[in-house]
N, C-alpha and C positions, 0 to 999 in steps of 0.2 A: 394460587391456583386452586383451582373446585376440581374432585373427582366423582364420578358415577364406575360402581364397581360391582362386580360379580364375582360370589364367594362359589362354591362347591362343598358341600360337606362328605367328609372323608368317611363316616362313618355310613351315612347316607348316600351311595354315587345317583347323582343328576340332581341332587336336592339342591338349589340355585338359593342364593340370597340378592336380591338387588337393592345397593343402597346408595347413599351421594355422602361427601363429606370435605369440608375442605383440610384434615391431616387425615390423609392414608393410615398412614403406618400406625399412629395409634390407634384409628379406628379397627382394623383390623387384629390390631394387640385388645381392644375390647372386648371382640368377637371373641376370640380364643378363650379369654379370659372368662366367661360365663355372663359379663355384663351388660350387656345385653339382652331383655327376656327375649324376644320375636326370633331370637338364635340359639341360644343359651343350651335349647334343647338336640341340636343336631352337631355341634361342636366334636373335635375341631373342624375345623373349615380351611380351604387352600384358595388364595385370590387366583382365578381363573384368566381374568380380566382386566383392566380399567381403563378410562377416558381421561384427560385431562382437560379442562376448560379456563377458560382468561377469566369470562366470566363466569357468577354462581346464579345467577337464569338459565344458563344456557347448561348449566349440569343438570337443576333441575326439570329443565325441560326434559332434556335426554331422558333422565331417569323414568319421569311421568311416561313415556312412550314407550320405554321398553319394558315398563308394568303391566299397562294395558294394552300395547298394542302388540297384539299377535303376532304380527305379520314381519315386526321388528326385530321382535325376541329372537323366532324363528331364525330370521335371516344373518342375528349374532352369532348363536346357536351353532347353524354352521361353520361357520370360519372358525370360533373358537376351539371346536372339534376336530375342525380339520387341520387347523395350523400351531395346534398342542400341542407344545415340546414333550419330552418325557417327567420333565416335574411338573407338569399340569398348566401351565401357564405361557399364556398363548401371549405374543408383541403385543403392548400397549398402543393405542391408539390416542395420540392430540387431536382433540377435537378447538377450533379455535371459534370462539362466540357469533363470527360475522358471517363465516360460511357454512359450520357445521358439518363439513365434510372430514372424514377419516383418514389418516393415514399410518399404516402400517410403521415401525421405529426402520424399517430397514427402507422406508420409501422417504419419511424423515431424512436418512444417512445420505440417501440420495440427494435429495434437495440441498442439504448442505455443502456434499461435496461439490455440485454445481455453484452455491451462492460463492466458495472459496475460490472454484476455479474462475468466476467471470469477476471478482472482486483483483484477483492477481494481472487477470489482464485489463483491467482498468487502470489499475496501480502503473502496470509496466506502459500501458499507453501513456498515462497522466506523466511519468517520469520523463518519458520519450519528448512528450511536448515542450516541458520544462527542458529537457537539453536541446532542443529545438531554440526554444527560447534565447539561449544561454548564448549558444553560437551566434546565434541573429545578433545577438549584442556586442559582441566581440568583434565580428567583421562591423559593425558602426562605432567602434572605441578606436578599432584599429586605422580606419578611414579618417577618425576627426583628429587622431595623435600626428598622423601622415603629413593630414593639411596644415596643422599648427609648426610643425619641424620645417616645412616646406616653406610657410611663410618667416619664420624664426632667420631661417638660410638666404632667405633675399635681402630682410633687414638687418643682415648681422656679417657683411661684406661676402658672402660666400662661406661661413661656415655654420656647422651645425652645435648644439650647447654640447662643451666639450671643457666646460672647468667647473671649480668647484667638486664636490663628490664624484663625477662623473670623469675626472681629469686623467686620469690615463688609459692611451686608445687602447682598444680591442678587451676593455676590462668590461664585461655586463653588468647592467644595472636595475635596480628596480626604476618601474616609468619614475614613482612618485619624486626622485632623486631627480626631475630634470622640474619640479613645481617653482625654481625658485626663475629658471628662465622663460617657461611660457604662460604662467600663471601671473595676474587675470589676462596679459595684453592677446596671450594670443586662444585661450583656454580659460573659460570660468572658473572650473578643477580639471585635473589629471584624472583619467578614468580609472577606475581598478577594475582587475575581470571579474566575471560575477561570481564566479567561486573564491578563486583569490587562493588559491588549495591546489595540488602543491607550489604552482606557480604563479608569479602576476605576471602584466605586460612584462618584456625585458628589452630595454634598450641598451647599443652598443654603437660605438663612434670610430673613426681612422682613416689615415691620412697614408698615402702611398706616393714617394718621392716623384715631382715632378704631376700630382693630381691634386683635383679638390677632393674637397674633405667627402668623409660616407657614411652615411646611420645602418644600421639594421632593428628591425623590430621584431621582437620574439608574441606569437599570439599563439597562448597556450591553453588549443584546441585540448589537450592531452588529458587536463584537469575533471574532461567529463568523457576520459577514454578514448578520444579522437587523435587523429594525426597534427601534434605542434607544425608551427611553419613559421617564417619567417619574411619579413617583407626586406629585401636591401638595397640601397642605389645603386646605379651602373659598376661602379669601382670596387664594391665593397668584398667582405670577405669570405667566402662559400663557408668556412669553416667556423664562422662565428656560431654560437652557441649549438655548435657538438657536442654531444654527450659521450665522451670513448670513442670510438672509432664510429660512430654512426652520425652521420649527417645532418640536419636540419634541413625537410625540404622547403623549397620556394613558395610561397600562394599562391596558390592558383585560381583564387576567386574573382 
């Protein structure tokens, strides 16, 4: 950073130094210091002032201007005056090289609480879309699992994959426990949800005396805060993947 600054000498009131530097602080521990002759004589001195710049043209531009140009000074002059704490030093002004325009530290505060506030609702919108996403994906996993079960149950005399890991009814499963029955014939892979957090697909199977067989599928909406549900055939079991006494409701998609 480049600064254009204005001293006050304390011994002198209104005696102004304007100078540019790119480190403040010690330029100013200079001044104090007697190292400087063009100051040396009116010391100490109190920073009244300063600008900050990106670029070190655009400090001394400033500088050059409020040297010679009257009308500048002036128009410093007042604000500094008027807007003078009680230790003499008036808010700093970023001056930025492309515009050159001024702003106050508390018009600064502003801008930034704005850029925080419209960056958070970007944020919450961007995440929104992403669970938008998420869902979309889940109702097309839980559609292609459907069809594969569904085709599995015509070539597989009237029942649904019901051994192996999966072999005792009304026990839930993760989907990937049923790869070894529909994977590739009837599914390239088994989908996983896209979070997979705390839960995956879950499937569950049974058989009620004197009916065919019945699946249910768990699609867990829940993972991104939303309502779980369940898909089941006509027979099947309301109660399957309850949690405590609360229900799994139906899709209704």
């Amino acid at each position: 950073m480049y600064y254009v600054y204005i001293l006050e000498s304390t011994k002198r009131l209104e005696e102004l130094y304007i100078g540019s530097t790119n480190n403040l602080k010690r330029r100013f521990t200079e001044h104090n210091a007697g190292k400087k002759f063009s100051t040396n004589r009116y010391k100490p001195w109190r920073l009244i002032y300063y600008g900050a710049f990106t670029e070190e043209s655009s400090a001394r531009n400033r500088e050059h201007n409020l040297k010679y140009n009257g009308n500048a000074m002036r128009e410093l002059k007042k604000r500094i005056y008027t807007n003078k704490n009680p230790d003499g030093f008036t808010p700093h002004h970023f001056l930025s090289a492309k515009s050159g325009a001024g702003f106050t530290l508390i018009e600064l505060l502003v801008v930034i609480s704005i850029i925080a506030l419209l960056a958070s609702v970007t944020l919450i919108a961007l995440n929104d879309s992403r669970i938008k996403a998420r869902n979309t994906k889940r109702k097309e996993d839980a559609a292609q699992i459907r069809k594969a079960l569904d085709l599995y149950y015509h070539d597989n005399g009237s029942v649904y994959p019901n051994g192996g890991a999966v072999g005792t009814p009304n026990n839930e499963t993760d989907i990937q426990n049923l790869s070894s029955f529909l994977v590739p014939k009837y599914l390239s892979q088994l989908p996983n949800d896209p979070k997979n957090s705390p839960k995956n697909y879950q499937y569950v199977w049974g058989q009620s005396a004197g009916s065919p067989q019945d699946y249910g599928l768990l699609i867990p909406f829940g993972n991104d805060n939303g309502q779980n549900c369940k898909w089941i055939t006509p027979n099947g079991n309301d109660n399957w993947f309850k949690v405590g006494p609360t229900k799994v409701p139906n899709c209704n998609y």
